[in-house]
mmCIF file of the C-alpha atoms, coordinates in Angstrom:
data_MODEL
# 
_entry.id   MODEL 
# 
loop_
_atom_site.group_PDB 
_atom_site.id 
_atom_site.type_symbol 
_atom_site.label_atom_id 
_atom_site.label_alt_id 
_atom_site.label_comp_id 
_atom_site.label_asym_id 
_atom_site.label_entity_id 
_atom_site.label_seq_id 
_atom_site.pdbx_PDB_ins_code 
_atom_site.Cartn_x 
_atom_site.Cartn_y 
_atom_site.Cartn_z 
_atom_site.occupancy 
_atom_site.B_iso_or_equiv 
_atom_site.pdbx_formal_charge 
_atom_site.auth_seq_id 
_atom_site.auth_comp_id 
_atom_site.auth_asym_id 
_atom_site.auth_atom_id 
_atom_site.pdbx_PDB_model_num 
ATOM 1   C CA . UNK A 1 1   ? 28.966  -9.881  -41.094 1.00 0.00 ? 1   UNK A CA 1 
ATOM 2   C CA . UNK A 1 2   ? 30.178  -9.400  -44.686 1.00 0.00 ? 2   UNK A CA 1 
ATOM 3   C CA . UNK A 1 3   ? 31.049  -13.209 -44.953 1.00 0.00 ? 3   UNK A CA 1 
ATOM 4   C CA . UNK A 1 4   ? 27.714  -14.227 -43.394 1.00 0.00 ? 4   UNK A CA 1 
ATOM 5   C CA . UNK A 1 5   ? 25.778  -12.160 -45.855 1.00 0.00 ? 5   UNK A CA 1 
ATOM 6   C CA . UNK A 1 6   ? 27.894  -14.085 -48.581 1.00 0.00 ? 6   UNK A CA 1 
ATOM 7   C CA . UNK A 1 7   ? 27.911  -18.008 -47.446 1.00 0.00 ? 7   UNK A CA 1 
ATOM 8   C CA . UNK A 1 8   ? 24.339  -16.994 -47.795 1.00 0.00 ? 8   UNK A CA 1 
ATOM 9   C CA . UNK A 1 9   ? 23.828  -15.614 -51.144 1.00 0.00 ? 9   UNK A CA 1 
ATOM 10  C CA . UNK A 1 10  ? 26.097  -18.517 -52.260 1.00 0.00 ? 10  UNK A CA 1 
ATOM 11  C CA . UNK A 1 11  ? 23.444  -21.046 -50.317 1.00 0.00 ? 11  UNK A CA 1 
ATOM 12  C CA . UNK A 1 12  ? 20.673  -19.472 -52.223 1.00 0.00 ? 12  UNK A CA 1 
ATOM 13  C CA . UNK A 1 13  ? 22.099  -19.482 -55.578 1.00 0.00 ? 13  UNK A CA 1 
ATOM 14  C CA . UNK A 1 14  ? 22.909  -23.574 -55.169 1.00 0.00 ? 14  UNK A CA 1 
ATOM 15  C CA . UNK A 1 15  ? 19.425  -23.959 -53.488 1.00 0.00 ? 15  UNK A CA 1 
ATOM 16  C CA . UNK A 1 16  ? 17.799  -22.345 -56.472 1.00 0.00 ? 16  UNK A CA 1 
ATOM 17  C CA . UNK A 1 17  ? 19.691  -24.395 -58.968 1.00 0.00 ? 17  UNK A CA 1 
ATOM 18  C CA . UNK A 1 18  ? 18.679  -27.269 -57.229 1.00 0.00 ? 18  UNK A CA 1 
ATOM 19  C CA . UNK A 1 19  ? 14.755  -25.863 -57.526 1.00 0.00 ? 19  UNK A CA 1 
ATOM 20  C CA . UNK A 1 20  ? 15.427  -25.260 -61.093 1.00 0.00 ? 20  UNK A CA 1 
ATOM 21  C CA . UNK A 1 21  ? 16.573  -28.931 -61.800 1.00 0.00 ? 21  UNK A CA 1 
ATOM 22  C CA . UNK A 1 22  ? 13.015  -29.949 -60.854 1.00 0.00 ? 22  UNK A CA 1 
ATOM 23  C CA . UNK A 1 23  ? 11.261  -27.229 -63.256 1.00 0.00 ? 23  UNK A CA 1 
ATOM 24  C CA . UNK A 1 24  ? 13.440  -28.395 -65.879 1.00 0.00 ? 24  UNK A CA 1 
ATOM 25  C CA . UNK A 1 25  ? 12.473  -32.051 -65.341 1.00 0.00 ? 25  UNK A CA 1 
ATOM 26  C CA . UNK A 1 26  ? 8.631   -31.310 -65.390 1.00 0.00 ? 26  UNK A CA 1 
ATOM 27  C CA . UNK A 1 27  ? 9.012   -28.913 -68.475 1.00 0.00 ? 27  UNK A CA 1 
ATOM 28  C CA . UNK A 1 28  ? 10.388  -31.745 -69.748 1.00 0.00 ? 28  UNK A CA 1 
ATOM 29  C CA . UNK A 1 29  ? 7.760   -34.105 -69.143 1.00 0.00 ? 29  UNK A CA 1 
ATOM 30  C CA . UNK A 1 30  ? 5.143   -31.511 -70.062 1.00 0.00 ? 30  UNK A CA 1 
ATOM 31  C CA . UNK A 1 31  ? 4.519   -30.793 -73.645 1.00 0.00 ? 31  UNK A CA 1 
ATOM 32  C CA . UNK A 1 32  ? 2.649   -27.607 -75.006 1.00 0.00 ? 32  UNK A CA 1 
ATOM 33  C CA . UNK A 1 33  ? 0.952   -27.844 -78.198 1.00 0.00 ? 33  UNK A CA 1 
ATOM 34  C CA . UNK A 1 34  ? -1.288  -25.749 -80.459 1.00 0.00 ? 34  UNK A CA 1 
ATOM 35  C CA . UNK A 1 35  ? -3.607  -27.693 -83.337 1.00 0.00 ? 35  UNK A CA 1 
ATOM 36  C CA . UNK A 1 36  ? -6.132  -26.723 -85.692 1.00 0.00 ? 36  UNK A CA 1 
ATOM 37  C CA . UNK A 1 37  ? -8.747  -29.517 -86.597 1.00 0.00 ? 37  UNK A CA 1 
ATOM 38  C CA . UNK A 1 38  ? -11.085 -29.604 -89.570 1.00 0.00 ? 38  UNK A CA 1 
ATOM 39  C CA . UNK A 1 39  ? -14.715 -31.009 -88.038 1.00 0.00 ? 39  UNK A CA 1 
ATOM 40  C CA . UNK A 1 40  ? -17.805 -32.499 -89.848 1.00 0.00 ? 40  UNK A CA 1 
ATOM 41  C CA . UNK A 1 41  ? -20.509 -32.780 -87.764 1.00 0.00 ? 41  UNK A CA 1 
ATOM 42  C CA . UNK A 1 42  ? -24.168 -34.438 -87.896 1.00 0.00 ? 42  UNK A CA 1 
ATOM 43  C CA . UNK A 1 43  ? -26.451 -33.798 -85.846 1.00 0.00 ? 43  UNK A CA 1 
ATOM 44  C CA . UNK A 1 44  ? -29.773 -35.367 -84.665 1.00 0.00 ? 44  UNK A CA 1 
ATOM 45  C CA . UNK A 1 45  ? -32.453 -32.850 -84.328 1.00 0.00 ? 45  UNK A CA 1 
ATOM 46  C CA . UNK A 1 46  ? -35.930 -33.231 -82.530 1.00 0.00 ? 46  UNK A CA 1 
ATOM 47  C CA . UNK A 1 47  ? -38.749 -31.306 -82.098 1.00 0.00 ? 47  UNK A CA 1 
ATOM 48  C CA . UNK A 1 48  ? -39.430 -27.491 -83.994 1.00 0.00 ? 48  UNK A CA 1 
ATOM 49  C CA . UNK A 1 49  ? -35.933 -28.500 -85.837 1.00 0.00 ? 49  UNK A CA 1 
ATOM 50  C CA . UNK A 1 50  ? -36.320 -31.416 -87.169 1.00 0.00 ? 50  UNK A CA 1 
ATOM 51  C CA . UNK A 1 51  ? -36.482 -29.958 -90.526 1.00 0.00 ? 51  UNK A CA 1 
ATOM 52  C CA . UNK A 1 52  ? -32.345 -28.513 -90.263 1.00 0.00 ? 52  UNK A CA 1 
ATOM 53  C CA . UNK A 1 53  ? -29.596 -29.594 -92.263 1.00 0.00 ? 53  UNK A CA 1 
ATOM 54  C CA . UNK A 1 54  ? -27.768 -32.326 -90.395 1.00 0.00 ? 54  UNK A CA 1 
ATOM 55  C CA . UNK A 1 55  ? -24.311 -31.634 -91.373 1.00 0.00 ? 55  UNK A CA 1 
ATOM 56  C CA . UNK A 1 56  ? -22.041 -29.150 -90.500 1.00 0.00 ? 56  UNK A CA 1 
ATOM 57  C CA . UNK A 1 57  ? -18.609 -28.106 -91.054 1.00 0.00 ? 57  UNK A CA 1 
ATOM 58  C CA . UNK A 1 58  ? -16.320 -26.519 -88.425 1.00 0.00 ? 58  UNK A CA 1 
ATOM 59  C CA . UNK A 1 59  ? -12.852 -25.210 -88.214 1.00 0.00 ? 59  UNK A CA 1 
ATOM 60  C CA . UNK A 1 60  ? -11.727 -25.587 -84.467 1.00 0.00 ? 60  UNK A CA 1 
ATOM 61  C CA . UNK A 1 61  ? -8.482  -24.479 -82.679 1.00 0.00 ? 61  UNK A CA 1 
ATOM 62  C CA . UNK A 1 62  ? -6.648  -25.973 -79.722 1.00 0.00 ? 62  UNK A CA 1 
ATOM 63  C CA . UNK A 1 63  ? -4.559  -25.849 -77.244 1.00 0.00 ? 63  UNK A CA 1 
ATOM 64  C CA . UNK A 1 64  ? -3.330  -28.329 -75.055 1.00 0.00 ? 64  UNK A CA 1 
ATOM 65  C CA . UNK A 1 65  ? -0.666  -30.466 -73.319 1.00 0.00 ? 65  UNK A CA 1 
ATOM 66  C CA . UNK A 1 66  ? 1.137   -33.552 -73.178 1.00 0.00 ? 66  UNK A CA 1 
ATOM 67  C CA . UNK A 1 67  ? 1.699   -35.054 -70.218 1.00 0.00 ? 67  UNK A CA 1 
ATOM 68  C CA . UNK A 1 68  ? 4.434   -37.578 -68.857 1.00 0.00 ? 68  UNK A CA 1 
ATOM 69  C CA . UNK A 1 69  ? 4.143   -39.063 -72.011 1.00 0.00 ? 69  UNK A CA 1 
ATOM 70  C CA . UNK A 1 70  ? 0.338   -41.086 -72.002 1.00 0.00 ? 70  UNK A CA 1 
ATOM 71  C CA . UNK A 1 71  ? -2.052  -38.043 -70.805 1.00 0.00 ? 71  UNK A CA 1 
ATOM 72  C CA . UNK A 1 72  ? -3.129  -34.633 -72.298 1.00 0.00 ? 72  UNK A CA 1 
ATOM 73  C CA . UNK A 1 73  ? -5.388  -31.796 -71.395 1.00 0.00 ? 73  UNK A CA 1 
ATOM 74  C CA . UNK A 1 74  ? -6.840  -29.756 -74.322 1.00 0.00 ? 74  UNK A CA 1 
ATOM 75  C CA . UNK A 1 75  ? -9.021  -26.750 -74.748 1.00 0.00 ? 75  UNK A CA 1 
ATOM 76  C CA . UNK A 1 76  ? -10.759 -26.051 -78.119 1.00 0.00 ? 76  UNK A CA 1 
ATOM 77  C CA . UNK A 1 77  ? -12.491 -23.452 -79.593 1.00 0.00 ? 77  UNK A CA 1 
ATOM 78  C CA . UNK A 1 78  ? -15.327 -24.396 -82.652 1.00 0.00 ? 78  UNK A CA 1 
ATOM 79  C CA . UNK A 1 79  ? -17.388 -22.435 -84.728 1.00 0.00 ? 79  UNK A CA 1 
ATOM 80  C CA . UNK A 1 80  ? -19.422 -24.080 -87.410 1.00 0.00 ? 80  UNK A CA 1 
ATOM 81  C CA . UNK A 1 81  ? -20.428 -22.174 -91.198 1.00 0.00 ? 81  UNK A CA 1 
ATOM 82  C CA . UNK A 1 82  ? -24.414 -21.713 -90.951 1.00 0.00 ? 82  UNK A CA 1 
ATOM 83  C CA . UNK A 1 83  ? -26.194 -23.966 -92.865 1.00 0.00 ? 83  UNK A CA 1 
ATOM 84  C CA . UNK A 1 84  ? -29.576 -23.494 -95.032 1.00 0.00 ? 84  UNK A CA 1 
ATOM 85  C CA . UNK A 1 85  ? -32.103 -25.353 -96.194 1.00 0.00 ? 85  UNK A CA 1 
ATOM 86  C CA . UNK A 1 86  ? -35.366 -25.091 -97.862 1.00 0.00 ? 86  UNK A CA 1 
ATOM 87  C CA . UNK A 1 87  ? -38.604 -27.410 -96.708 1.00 0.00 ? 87  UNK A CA 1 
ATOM 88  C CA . UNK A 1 88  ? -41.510 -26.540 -99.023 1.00 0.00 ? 88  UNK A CA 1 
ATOM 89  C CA . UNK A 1 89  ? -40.619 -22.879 -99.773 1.00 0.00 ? 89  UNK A CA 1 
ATOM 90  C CA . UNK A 1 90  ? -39.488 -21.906 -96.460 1.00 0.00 ? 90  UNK A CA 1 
ATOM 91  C CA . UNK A 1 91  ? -36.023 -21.446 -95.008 1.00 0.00 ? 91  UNK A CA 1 
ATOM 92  C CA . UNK A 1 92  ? -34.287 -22.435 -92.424 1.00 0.00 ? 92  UNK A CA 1 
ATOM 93  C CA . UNK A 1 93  ? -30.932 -22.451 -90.975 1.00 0.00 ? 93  UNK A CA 1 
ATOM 94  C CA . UNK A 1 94  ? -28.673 -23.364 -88.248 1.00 0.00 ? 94  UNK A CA 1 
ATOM 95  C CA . UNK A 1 95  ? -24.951 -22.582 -86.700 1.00 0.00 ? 95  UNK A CA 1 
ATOM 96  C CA . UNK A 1 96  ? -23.506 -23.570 -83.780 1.00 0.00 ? 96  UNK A CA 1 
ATOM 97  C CA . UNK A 1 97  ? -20.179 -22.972 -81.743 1.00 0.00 ? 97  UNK A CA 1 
ATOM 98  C CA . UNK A 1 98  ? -18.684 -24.663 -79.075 1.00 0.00 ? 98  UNK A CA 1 
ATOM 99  C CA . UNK A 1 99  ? -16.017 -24.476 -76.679 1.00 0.00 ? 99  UNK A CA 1 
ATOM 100 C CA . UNK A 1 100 ? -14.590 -26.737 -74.025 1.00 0.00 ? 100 UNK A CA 1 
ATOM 101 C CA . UNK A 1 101 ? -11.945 -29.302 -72.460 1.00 0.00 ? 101 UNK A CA 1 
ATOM 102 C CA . UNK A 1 102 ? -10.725 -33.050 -73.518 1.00 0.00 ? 102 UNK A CA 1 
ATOM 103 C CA . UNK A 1 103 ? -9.112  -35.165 -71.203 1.00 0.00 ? 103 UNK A CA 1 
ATOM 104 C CA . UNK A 1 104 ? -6.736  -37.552 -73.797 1.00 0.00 ? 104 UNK A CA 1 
ATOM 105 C CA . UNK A 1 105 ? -5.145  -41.099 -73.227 1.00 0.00 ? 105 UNK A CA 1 
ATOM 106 C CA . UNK A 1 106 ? -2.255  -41.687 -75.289 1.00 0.00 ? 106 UNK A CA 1 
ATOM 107 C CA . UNK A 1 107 ? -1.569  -45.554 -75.812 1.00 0.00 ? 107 UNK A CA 1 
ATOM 108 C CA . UNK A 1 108 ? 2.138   -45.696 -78.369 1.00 0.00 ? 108 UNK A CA 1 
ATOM 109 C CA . UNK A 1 109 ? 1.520   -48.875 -80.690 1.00 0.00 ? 109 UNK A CA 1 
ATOM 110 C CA . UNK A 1 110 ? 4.923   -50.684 -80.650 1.00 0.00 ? 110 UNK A CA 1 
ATOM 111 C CA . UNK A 1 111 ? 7.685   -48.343 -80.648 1.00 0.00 ? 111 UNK A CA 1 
ATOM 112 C CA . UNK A 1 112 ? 6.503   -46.405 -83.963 1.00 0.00 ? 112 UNK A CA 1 
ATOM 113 C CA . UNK A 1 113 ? 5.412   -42.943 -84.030 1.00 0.00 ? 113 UNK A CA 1 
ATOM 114 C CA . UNK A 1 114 ? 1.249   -44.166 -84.265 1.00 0.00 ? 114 UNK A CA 1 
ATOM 115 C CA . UNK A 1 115 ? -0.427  -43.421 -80.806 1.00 0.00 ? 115 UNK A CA 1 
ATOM 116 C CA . UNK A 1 116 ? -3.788  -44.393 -80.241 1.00 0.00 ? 116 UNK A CA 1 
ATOM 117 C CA . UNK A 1 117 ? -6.021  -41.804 -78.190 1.00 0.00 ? 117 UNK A CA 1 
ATOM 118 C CA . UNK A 1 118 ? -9.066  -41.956 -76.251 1.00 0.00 ? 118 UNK A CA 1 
ATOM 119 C CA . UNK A 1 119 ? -10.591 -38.454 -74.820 1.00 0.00 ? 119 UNK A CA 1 
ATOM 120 C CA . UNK A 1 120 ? -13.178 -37.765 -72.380 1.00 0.00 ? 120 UNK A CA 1 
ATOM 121 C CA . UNK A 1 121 ? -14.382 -34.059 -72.216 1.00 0.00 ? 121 UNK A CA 1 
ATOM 122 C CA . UNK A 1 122 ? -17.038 -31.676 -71.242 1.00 0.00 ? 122 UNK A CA 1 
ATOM 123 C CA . UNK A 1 123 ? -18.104 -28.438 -73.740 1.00 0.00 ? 123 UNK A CA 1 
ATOM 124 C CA . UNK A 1 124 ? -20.467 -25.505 -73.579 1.00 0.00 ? 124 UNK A CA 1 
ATOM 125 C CA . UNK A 1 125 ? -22.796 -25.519 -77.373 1.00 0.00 ? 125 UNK A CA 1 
ATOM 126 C CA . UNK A 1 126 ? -24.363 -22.912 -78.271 1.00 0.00 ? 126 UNK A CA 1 
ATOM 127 C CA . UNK A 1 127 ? -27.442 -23.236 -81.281 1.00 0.00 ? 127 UNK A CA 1 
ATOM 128 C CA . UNK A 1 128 ? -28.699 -20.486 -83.409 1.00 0.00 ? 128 UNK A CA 1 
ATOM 129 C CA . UNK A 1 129 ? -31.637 -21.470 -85.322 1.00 0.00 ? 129 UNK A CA 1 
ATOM 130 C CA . UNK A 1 130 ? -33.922 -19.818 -87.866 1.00 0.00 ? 130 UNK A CA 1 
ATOM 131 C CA . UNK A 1 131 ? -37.097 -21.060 -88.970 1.00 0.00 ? 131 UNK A CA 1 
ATOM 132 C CA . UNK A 1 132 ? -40.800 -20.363 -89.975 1.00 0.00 ? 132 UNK A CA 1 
ATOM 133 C CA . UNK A 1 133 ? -42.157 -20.180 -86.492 1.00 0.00 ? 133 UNK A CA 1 
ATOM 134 C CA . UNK A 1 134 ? -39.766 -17.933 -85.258 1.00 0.00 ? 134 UNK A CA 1 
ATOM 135 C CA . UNK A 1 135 ? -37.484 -15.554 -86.300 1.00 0.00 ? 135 UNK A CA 1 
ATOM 136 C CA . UNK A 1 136 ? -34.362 -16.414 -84.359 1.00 0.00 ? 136 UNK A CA 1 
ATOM 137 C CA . UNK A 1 137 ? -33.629 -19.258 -81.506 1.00 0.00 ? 137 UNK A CA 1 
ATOM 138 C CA . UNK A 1 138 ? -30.466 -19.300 -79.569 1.00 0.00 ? 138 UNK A CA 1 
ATOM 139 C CA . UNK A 1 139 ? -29.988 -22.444 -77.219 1.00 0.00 ? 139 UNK A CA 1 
ATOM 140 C CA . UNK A 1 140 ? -26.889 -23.002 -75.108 1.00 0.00 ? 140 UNK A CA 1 
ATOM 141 C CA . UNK A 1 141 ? -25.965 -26.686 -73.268 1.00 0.00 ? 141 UNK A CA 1 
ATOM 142 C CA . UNK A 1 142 ? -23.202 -28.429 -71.974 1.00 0.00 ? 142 UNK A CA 1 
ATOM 143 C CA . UNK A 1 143 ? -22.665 -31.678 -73.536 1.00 0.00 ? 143 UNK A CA 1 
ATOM 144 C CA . UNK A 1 144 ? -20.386 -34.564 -72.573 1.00 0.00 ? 144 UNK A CA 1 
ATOM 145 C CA . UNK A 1 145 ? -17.735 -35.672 -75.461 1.00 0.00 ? 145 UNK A CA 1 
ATOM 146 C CA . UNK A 1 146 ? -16.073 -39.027 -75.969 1.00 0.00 ? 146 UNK A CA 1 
ATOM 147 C CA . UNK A 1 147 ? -13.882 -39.609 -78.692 1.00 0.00 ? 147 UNK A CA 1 
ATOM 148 C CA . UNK A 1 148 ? -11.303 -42.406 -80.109 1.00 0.00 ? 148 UNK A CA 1 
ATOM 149 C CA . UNK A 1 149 ? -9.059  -41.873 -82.894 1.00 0.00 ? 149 UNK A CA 1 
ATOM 150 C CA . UNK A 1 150 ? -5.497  -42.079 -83.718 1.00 0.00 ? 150 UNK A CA 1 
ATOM 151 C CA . UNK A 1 151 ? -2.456  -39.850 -83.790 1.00 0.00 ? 151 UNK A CA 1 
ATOM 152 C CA . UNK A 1 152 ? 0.600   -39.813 -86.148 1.00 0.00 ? 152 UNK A CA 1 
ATOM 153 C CA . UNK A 1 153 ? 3.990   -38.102 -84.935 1.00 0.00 ? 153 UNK A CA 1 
ATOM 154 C CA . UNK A 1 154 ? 6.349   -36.625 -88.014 1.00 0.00 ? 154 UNK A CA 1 
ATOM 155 C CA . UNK A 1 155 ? 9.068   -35.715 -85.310 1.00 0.00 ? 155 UNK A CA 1 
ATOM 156 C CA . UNK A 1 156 ? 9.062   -34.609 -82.302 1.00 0.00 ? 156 UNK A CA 1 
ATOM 157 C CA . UNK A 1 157 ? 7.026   -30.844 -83.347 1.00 0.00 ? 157 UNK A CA 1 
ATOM 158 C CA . UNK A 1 158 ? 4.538   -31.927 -85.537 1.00 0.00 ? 158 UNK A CA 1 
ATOM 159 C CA . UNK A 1 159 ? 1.888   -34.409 -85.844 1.00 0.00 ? 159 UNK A CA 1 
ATOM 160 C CA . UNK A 1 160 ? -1.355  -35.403 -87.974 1.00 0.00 ? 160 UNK A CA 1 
ATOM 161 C CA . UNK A 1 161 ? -4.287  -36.259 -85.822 1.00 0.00 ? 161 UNK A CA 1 
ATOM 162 C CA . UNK A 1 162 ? -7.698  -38.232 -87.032 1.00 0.00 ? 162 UNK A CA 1 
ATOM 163 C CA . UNK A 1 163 ? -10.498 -39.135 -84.288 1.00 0.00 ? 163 UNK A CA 1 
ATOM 164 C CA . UNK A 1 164 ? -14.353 -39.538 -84.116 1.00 0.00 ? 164 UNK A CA 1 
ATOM 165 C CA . UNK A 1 165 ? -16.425 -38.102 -81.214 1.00 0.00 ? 165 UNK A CA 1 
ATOM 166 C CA . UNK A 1 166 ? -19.960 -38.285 -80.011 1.00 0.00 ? 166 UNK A CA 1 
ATOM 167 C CA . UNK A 1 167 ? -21.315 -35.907 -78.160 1.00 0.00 ? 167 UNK A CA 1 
ATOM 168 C CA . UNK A 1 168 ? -24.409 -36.035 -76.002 1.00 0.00 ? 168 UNK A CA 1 
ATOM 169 C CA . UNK A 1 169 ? -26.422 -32.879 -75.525 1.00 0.00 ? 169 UNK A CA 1 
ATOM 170 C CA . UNK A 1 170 ? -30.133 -33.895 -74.686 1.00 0.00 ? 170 UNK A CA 1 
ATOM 171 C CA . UNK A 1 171 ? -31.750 -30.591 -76.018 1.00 0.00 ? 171 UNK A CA 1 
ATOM 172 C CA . UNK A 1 172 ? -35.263 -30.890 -77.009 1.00 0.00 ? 172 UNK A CA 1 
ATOM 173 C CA . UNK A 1 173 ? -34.133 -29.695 -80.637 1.00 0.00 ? 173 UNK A CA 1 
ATOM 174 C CA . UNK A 1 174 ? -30.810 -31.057 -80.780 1.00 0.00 ? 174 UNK A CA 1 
ATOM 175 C CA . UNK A 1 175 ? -30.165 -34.610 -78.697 1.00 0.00 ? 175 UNK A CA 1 
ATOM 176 C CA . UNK A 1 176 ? -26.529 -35.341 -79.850 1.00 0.00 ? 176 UNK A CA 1 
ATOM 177 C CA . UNK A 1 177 ? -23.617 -35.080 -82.581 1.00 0.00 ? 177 UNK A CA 1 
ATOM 178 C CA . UNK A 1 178 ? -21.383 -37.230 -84.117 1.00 0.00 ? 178 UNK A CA 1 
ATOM 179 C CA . UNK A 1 179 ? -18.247 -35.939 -85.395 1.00 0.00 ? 179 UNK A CA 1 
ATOM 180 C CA . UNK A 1 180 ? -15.407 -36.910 -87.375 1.00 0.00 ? 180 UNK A CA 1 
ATOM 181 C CA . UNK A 1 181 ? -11.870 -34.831 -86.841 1.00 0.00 ? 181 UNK A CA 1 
ATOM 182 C CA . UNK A 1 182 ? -9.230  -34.319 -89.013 1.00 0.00 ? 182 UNK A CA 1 
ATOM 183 C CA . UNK A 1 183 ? -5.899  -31.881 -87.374 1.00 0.00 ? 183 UNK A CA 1 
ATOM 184 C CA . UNK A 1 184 ? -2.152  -30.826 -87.337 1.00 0.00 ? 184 UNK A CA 1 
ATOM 185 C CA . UNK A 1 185 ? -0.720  -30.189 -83.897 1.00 0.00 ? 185 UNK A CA 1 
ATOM 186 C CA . UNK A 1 186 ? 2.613   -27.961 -83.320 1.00 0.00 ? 186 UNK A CA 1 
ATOM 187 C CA . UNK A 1 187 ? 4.595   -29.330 -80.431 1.00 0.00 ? 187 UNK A CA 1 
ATOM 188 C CA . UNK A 1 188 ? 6.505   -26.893 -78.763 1.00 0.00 ? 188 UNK A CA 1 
# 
C-alpha cells in the first residue's frame, strides 16, 4: 500500500511539471504591461453645445497585454481637465471621462525595435456640460475607437508609444473625437 501511495505522488509531481512547462510557455508568450498616455482631444459638438471649447487634455492609464508577439488587449482609464469658455458674457464648460478596451495589431518594421500598431476598441464616455440653459448636463455613450500609430521599444521593459484615434460617438451634442496620444509603457 505504502509503495502504491508513493509511485503515485511521484506520478503527480512529474505530471505537474509537465503542466507547468505549458504555463511557463504561455507566460512567456504573454506580456503584461502598465502605460500612462498624455491625450489631446477635439471634439465636434452639435446642438445646445456647440458653443464648448473643442480641445481637451487628458491623462489616461492602462493596462494591457502582449500577445504571441503581434496582438494586445488593453484597458484604459481617461479623465479629461474641465474646460471653460466664455460666449458673449456667459460661461460654459465641459469634462469628460472615459473608460474602455483596445484590441492592438502589432506589425515589427524590419528587425528594429519600431512596431507599427493598429487598434480597434469600444469605450463608455461620459459628458458633463454647463451652460446658460441649464445648470448641469451629464450624457453617457459608448463610442467605437480606431486608432494607428507607432510604438518604439528601449529594451525589452520599456517603450515610448505615439498614435492618433478617432472616435465615433453620435450624441446629439457631441458626434465624435479625434485624438492624438503620446505614452510610456512598463513591460513586465
Amino acid at each position: 500500500m505504502k509503495k502504491t501511495l508513493l509511485l503515485a505522488g511521484v506520478a503527480s509531481v512529474f505530471a505537474f511539471q509537465a503542466h507547468a512547462g505549458y504555463w511557463t510557455d504561455v507566460y512567456n508568450e504573454m506580456k503584461p504591461y502598465i502605460g500612462v498616455d498624455y491625450i489631446y482631444s477635439n471634439a465636434k459638438f452639435g446642438g445646445p453645445a456647440k458653443d464648448m471649447k473643442d480641445s481637451y487634455h487628458s491623462p489616461s492609464i492602462n493596462l494591457g497585454a502582449r500577445m504571441y508577439g503581434y496582438w494586445g488587449l488593453e484597458a484604459f482609464y481617461q479623465q479629461s481637465f474641465k474646460e471653460k469658455k466664455s460666449v458673449d458674457g456667459e460661461r460654459h464648460s465641459a469634462e469628460f471621462l472615459a473608460y474602455g478596451v483596445d484590441w492592438y495589431g502589432y506589425a515589427p518594421v524590419g528587425c528594429s525595435q519600431f512596431n507599427l500598431l493598429g487598434s480597434l476598441g469600444l469605450a463608455n464616455y461620459r459628458f458633463d456640460f454647463r451652460y446658460p440653459d441649464i445648470a448641469s448636463k451629464s450624457q453617457n455613450r459608448i463610442g467605437y475607437r480606431a486608432g494607428i500609430g507607432m510604438q518604439y521599444d528601449f529594451n525589452e521593459h520599456f517603450a515610448m508609444r505615439v498614435m492618433g484615434r478617432y472616435t465615433y460617438l453620435g450624441m446629439n451634442r457631441v458626434n465624435n473625437l479625434k485624438e492624438v496620444t503620446a505614452g510610456f509603457r512598463y513591460m513586465f
